[in-house]
C-alpha positions as CSV (number, residue, x, y, z in Angstrom):
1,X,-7.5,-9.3,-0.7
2,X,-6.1,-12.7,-0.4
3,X,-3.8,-14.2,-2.7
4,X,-6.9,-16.2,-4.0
5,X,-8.3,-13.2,-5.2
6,X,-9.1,-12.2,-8.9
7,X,-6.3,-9.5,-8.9
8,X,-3.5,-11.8,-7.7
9,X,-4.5,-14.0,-10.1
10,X,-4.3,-12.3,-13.5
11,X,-0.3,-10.9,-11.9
12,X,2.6,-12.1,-14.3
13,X,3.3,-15.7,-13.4
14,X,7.2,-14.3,-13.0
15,X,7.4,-11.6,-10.6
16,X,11.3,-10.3,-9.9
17,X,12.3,-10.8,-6.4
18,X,10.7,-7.9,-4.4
19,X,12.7,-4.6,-4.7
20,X,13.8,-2.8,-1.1
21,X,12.4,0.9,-0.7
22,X,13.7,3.3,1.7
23,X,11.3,3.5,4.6
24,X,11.7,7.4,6.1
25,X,10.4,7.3,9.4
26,X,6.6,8.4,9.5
27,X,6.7,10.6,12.6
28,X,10.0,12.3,11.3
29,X,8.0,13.1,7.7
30,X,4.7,14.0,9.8
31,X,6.7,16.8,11.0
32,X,7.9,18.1,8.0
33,X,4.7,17.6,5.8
34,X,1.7,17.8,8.9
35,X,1.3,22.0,8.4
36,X,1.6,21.9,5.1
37,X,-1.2,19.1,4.2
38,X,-3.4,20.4,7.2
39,X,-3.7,23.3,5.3
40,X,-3.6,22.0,1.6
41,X,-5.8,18.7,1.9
42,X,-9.4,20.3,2.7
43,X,-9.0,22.5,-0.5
44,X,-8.8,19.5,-2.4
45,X,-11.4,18.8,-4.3
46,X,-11.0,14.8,-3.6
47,X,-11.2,15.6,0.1
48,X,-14.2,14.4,1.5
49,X,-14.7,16.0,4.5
50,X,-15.6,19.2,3.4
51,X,-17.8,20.7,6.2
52,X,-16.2,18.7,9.0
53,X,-13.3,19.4,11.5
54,X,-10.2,18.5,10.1
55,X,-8.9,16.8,13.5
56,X,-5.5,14.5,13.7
57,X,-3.5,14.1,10.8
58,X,-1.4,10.7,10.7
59,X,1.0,8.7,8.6
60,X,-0.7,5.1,8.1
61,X,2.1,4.1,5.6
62,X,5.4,6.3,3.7
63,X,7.6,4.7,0.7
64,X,10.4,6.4,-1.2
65,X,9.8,5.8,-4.9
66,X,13.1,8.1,-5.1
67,X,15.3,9.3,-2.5
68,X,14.5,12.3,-0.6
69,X,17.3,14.1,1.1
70,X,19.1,17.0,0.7
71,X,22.1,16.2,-1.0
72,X,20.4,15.0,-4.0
73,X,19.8,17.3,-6.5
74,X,17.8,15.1,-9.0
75,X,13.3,15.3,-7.5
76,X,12.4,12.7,-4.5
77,X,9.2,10.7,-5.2
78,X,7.2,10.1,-1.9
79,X,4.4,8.2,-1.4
80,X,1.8,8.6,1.6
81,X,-1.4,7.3,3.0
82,X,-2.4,9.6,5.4
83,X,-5.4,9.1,7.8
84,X,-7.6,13.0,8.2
85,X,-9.4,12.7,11.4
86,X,-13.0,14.1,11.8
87,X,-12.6,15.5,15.0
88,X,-10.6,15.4,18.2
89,X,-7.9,12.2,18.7
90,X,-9.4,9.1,20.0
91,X,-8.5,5.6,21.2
92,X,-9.7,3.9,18.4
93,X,-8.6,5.1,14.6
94,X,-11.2,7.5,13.1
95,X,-11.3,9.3,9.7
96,X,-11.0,8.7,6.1
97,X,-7.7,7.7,4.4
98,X,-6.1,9.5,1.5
99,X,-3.1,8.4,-1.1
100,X,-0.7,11.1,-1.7
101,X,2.3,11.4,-4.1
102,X,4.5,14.1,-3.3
103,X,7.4,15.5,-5.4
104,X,10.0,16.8,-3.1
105,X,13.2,19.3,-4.8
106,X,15.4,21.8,-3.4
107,X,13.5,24.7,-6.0
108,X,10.3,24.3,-8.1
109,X,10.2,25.2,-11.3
110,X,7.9,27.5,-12.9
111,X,6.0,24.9,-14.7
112,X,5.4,23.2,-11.9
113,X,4.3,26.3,-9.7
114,X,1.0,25.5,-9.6
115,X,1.4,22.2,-8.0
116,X,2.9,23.5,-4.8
117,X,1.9,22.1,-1.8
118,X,4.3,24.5,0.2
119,X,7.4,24.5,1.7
120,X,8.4,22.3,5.1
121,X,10.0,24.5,7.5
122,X,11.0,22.1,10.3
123,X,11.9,18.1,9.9
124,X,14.4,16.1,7.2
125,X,12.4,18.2,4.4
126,X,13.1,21.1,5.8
127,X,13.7,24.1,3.1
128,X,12.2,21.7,0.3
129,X,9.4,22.7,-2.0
130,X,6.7,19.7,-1.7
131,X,4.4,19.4,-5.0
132,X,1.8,16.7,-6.1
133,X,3.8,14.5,-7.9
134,X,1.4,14.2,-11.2
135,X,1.7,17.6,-12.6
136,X,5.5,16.6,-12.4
137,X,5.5,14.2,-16.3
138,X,9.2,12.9,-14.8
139,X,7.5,11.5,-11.4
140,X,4.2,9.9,-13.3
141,X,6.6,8.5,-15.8
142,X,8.2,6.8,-12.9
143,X,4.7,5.4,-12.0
144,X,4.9,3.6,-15.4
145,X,8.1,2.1,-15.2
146,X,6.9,0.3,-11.8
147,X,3.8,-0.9,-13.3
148,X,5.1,-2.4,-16.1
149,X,7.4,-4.6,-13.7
150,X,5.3,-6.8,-11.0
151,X,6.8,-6.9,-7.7
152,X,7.0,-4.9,-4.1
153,X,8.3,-1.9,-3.1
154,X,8.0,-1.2,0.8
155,X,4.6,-1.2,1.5
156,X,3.8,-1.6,-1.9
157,X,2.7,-4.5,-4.6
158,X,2.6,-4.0,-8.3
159,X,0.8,-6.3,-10.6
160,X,0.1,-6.8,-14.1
161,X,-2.5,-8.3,-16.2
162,X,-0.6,-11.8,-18.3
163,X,0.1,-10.6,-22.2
164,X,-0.4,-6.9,-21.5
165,X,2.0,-4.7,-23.3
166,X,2.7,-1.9,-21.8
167,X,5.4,0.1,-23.6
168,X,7.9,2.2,-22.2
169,X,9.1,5.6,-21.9
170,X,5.3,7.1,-23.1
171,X,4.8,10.9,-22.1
172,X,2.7,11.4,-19.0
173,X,-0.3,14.2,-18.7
174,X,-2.3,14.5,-15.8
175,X,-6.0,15.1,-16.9
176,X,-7.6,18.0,-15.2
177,X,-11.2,18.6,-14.0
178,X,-11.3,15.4,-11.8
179,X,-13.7,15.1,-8.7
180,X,-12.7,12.3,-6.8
181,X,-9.6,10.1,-7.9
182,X,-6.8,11.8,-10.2
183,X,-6.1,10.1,-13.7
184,X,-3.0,10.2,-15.7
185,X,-2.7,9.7,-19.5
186,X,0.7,7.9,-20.8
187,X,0.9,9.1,-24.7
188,X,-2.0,7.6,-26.4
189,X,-2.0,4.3,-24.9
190,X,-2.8,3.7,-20.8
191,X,-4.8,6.0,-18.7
192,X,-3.8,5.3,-15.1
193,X,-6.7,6.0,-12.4
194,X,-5.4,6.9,-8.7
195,X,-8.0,6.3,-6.3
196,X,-7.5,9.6,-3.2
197,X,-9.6,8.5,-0.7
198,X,-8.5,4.4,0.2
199,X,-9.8,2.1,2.7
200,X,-8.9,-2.1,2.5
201,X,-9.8,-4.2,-0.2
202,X,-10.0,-4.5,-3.5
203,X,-11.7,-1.7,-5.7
204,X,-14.8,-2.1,-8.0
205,X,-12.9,-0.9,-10.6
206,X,-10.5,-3.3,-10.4
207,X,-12.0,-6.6,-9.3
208,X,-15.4,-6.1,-11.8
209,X,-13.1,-5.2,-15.1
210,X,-10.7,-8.3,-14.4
211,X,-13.6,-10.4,-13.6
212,X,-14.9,-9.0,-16.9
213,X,-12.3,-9.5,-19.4
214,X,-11.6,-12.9,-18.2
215,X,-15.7,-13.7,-19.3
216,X,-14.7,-12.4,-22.9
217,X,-16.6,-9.0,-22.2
218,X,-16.0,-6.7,-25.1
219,X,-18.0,-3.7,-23.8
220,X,-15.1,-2.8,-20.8
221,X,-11.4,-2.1,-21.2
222,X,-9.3,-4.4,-19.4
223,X,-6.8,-3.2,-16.7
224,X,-3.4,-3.8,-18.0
225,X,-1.7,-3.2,-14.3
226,X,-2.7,-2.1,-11.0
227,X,-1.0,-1.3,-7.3
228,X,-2.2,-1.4,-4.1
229,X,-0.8,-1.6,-0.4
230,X,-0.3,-3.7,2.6
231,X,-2.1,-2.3,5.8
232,X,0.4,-1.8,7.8
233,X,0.1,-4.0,11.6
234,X,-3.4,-5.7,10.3
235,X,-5.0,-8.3,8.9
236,X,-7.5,-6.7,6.8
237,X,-7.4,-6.8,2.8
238,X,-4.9,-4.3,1.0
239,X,-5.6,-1.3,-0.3
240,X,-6.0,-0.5,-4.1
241,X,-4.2,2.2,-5.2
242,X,-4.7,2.5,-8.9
243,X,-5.5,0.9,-12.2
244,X,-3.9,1.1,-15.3
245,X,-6.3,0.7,-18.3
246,X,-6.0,1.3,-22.3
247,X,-6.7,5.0,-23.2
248,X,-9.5,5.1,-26.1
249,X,-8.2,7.9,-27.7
250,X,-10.6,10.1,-29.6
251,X,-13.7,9.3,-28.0
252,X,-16.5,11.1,-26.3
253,X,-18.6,10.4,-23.9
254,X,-22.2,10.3,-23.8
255,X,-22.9,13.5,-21.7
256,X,-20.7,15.1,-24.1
257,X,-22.9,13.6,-26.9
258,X,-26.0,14.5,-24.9
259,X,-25.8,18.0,-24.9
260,X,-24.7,18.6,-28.3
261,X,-27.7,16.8,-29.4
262,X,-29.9,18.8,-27.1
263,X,-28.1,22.1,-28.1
264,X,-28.6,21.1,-31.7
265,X,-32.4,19.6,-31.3
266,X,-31.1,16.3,-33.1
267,X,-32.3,12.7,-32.9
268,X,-30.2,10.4,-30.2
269,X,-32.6,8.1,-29.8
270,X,-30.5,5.0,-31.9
271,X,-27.8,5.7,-29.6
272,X,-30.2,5.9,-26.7
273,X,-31.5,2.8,-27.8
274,X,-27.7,1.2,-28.3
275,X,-26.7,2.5,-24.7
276,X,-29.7,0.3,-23.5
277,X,-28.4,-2.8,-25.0
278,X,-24.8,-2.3,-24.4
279,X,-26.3,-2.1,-20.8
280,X,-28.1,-5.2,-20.4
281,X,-24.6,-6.9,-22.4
282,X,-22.5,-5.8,-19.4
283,X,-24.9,-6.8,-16.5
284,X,-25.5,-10.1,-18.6
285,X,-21.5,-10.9,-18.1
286,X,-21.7,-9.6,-14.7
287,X,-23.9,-12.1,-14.1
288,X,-22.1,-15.2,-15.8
289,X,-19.0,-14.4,-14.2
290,X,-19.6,-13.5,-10.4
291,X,-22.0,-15.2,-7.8
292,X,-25.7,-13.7,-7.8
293,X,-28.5,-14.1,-5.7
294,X,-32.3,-13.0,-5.0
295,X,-34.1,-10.8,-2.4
296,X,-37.3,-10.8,-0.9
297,X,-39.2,-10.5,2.2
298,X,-37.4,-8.0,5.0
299,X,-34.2,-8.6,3.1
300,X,-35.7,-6.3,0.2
301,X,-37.8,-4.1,2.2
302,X,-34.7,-3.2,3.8
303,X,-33.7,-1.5,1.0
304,X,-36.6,0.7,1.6
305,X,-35.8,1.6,4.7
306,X,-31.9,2.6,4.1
307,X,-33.5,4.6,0.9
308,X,-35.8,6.1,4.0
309,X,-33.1,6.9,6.0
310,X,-30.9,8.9,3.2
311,X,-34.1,11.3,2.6
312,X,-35.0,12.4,6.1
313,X,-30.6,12.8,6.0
314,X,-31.1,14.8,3.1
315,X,-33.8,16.7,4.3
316,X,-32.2,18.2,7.3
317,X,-29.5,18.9,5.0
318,X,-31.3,21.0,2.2
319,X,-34.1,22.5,3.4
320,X,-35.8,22.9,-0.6
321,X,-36.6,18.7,0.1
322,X,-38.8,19.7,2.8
323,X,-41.9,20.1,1.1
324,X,-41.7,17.3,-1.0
325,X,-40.8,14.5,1.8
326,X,-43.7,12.9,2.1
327,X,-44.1,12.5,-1.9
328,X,-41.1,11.1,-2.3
329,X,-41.4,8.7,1.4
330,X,-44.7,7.0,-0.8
331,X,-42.1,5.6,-3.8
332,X,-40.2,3.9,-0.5
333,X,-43.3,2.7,0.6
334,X,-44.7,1.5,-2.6
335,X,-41.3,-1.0,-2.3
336,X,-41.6,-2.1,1.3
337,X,-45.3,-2.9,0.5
338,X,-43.8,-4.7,-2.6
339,X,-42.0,-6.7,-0.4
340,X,-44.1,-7.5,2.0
341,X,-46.4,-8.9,-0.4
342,X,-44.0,-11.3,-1.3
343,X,-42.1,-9.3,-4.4
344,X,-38.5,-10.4,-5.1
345,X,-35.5,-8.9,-7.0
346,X,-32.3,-10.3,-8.5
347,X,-29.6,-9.0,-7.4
348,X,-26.0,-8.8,-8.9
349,X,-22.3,-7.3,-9.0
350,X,-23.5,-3.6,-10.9
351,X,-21.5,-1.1,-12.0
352,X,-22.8,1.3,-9.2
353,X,-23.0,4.8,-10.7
354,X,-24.0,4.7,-14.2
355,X,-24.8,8.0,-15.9
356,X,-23.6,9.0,-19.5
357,X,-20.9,10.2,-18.4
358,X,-19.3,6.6,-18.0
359,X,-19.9,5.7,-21.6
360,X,-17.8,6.2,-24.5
361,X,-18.1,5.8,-27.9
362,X,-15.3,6.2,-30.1
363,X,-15.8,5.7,-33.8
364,X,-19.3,5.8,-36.2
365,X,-22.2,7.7,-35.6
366,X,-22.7,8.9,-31.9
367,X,-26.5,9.0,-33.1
368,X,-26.5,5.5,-34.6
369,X,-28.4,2.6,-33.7
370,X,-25.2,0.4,-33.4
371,X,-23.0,3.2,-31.9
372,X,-20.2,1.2,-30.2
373,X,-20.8,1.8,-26.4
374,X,-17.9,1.0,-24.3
375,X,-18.9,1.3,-20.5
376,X,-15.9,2.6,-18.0
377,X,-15.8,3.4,-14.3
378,X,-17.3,0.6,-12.2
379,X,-15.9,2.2,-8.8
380,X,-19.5,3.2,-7.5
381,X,-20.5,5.7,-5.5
382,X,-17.0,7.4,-4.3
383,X,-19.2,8.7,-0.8
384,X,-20.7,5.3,0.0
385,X,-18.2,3.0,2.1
386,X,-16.6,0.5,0.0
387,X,-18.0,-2.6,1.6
388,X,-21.4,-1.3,0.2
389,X,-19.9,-0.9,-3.5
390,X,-19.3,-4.6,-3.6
391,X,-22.6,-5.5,-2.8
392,X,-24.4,-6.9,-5.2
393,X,-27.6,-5.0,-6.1
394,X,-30.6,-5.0,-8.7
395,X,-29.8,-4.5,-12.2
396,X,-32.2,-1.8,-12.3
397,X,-30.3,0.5,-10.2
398,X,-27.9,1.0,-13.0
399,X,-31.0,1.8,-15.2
400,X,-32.4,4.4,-13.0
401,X,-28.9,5.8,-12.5
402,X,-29.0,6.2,-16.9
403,X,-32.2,7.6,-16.8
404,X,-31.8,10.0,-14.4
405,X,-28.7,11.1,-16.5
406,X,-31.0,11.5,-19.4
407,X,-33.4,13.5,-17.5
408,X,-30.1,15.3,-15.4
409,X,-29.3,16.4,-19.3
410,X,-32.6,17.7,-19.9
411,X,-33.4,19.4,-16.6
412,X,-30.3,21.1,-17.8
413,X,-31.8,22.9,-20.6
414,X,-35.0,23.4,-19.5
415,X,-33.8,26.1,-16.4
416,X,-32.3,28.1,-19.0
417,X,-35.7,28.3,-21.0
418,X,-34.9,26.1,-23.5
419,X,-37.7,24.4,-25.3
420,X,-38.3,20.7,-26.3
421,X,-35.7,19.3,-23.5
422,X,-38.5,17.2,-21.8
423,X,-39.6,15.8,-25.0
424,X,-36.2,14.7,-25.7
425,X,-35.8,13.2,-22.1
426,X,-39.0,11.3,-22.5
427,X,-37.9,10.2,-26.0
428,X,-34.1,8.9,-24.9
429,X,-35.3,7.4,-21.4
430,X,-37.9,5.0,-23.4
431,X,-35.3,4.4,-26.0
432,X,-33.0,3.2,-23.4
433,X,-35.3,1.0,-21.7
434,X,-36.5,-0.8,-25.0
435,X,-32.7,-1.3,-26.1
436,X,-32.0,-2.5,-22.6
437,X,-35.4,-5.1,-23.1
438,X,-34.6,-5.9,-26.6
439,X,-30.7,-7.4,-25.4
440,X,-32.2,-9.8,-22.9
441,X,-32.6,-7.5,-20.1
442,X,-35.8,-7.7,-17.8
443,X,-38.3,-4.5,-18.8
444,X,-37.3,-1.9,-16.2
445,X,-41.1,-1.2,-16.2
446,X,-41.8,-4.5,-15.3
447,X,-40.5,-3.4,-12.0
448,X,-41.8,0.0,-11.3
449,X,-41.6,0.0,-8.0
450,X,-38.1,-0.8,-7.3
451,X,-37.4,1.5,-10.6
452,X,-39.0,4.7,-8.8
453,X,-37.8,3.9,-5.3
454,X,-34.0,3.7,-7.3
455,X,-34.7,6.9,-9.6
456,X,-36.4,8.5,-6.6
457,X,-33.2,7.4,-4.3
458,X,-30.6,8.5,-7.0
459,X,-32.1,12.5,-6.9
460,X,-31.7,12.7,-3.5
461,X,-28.0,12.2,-3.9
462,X,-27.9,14.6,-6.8
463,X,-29.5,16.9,-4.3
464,X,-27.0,16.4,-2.0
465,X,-23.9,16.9,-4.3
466,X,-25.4,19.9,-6.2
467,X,-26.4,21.5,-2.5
468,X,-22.6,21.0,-1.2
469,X,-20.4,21.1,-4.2
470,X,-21.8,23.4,-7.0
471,X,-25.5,25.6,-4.8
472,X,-26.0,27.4,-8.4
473,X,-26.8,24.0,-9.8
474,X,-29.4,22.8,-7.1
475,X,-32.5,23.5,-9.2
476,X,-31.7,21.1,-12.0
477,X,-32.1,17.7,-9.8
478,X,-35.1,19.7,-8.0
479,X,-36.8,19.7,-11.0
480,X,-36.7,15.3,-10.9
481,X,-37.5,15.7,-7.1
482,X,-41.0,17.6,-8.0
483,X,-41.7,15.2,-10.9
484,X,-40.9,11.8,-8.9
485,X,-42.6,13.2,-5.8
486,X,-46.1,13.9,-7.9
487,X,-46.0,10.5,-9.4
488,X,-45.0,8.3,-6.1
489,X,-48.2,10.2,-4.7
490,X,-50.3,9.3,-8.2
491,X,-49.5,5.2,-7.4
């Protein structure tokens, strides 16, 4: 990111002079930590390379937040990017990267027992207990203090958004149940967002809320600070770290709101119908505020074609996609033919993985027609590289990602026998699209086939995750796979 960029931008105009960090000496930490995370990083569930090799383990950057060493009898704070190979060493650099924060002290406390990463028995940390830092509410408080003052720290750059407040001395809770990042809550007030698995250049979830709240867009929180880091020896972009972002205490989000209403057989269809226009509000600022353009010709049938590619992946993958291939390979088709009789799409910045469970409401009605929708999250797709999360896309991805969450909901419901769930699926996804239509959004119907192809392309991934994260769940997003394979082959 260069200091052009959107992030830079919005930093305090007064930045303190940079601070100096202790620097321990990567190969001397490798050989304190290198068992210990070798063993502890694939049972993470962050870690992305479930099913692979774990090969070479290296330090790409290290940065005392607080001292470690082993006269100190007050916790170390160490900060990490480590690079997990995939396989054996090779000449160039190969494997994902991962932020760590590692508490280091002489003797862990019971509280803090389950954060134990282990204890190094050979380098300078030898005999200390090494914990993840956020279950530790004295090392995330520390976190804070940084990001309320912009300025550098080793490897590291802190900014802050002009005319934040971001008070002081607020009691730190690390949320639990997290899949891919880890998020910390400061009292009632910030939530800050760690992103584990890093690669250069600036974060959707940064650069889209900043970009965002400087068009006056009500519908998204804007970050109050963020962090990030140099890539060490390279010219490529930093690395964002985290974002810190208002907490919107007491609200739910719409899965949450979802299933109660499906439990409860009630009538979401207002706030079905309000999530559609909140929708097409947020794309609408996308739009105004960042560059968009239009596709046709191969350009858009090569969408088709990477949609192609991901199902026959998928399908030597989990076998249960085999029967329905061809089905689904017709909704692919239907696009390419689209394009090559001369279809177009806009295309613009998108928040990338919408689903209800990256809306919140937080006051009124859940079930009323002006429930106050507040959209959170835009970091994408965690598994697709992050060059392809900043690509601008069609508006109508977002849309199929909601209305497969709709149907996700209901499929949910109907394997355990419960009655009425595709009714109610039926009833929200049509409510959706007319509140999306009714705020100045294109009809999503209006472009069925890129609609399908998307909806079609989104249950593949829900395939994928179900078939290597949670197997017991696999039948709910086979359920869409049937229905979307029977109507690609019905035209």
């Amino acid at each position: 990111m260069s200091d052009s960029s959107a992030p830079r931008t919005a930093q305090a105009p007064h930045s303190p002079r940079p601070a100096r960090a202790r620097q321990p000496h990567a190969s001397a930490l490798l050989r304190s930590l290198t068992g210990l995370l070798t063993n502890w990083l694939p049972e993470q569930r962050w870690f992305a390379g479930k099913g692979r090799p774990l090969g070479e383990l290296t330090t790409v950057s290290a940065t005392e937040l607080l001292p470690c060493h082993p006269a100190g009898t007050t916790p170390g704070l160490l900060h990490l990017i480590v690079r997990a190979g995939t396989g054996p060493a090779r000449a160039e650099p190969a494997g994902d990267c991962y932020q760590l924060l590692l508490g280091v002290r002489p003797a862990l406390p019971d509280a803090l027992g389950p954060a134990l990463v282990g204890r190094a028995a050979e380098g300078p940390l030898r005999g200390w207990a090494i914990y993840e830092a956020l279950h530790d509410p004295r090392l995330a408080g520390l976190l804070l203090e940084r990001l309320r003052t912009p300025g550098r720290l080793g490897t590291l750059s802190f900014g802050r958004s002009a005319g934040a407040r971001i008070p002081s001395g607020l009691a730190a809770r690390l949320l639990t149940g997290e899949q891919t990042n880890s998020s910390v809550v400061f009292g009632d007030a910030h939530i800050l967002k760690l992103f584990r698995r890093v690669s250069p250049g600036v974060n959707p979830d940064l650069e889209l809320p900043l970009a965002l709240a400087e068009a006056g867009c009500a519908r998204v929180p804007a970050p109050a600070a963020w962090f990030e880091a140099n890539w060490p020896g390279a010219q490529a972009e930093p690395l964002t770290l985290g974002v810190l972002q208002p907490f919107l205490a007491g609200s739910t989000d719409g899965w949450q709101l979802a299933q109660r209403s499906l439990a409860d057989r009630t009538d979401f269809t207002p706030a079905a119908h309000a999530l559609g226009r909140a929708t097409a509000e947020v794309h609408a600022a996308l739009a105004a505020a960042l560059p968009t353009d239009r596709l046709a010709g191969r350009r858009l049938e090569g969408i088709a074609l990477g949609m192609l590619d991901r199902l026959d992946r998928a399908v030597e993958v989990v076998s249960a996609l085999r029967p329905h291939r061809d089905g689904l390979r017709r909704a692919y088709a239907a696009l390419a033919d689209y394009a090559a009789r001369g279809g177009q799409a806009h295309v613009q910045r998108l928040h990338g993985d919408l689903h209800l469970g990256q809306v919140l409401t937080t006051d009124g009605p859940a079930d009323a027609a002006d429930a106050p929708w507040t959209v959170i999250d835009f970091e994408g797709e965690p598994a697709r590289p992050l060059a392809d999360r900043r690509e601008p896309g069609p508006p109508v991805r977002d849309v199929a990602g909601m209305l497969r969450s709709f149907d996700y909901a209901a499929c949910q419901h109907q394997v355990r026998g419960h009655r009425g769930a595709a009714e109610w699926s039926r009833a929200n996804r049509a409510a959706f699209r007319a509140g999306y239509a009714a705020a100045g959004g294109r009809d999503p119907l209006a472009e069925r086939e890129l609609l399908l192809a998307y909806e079609t392309d989104k249950a593949i991934y829900e395939v994928l995750y179900e078939a290597r994260h949670r197997p017991s769940w696999l039948p709910v997003p086979m359920m869409a796979v049937r229905r979307l394979a029977e109507a690609a082959a019905d035209g």
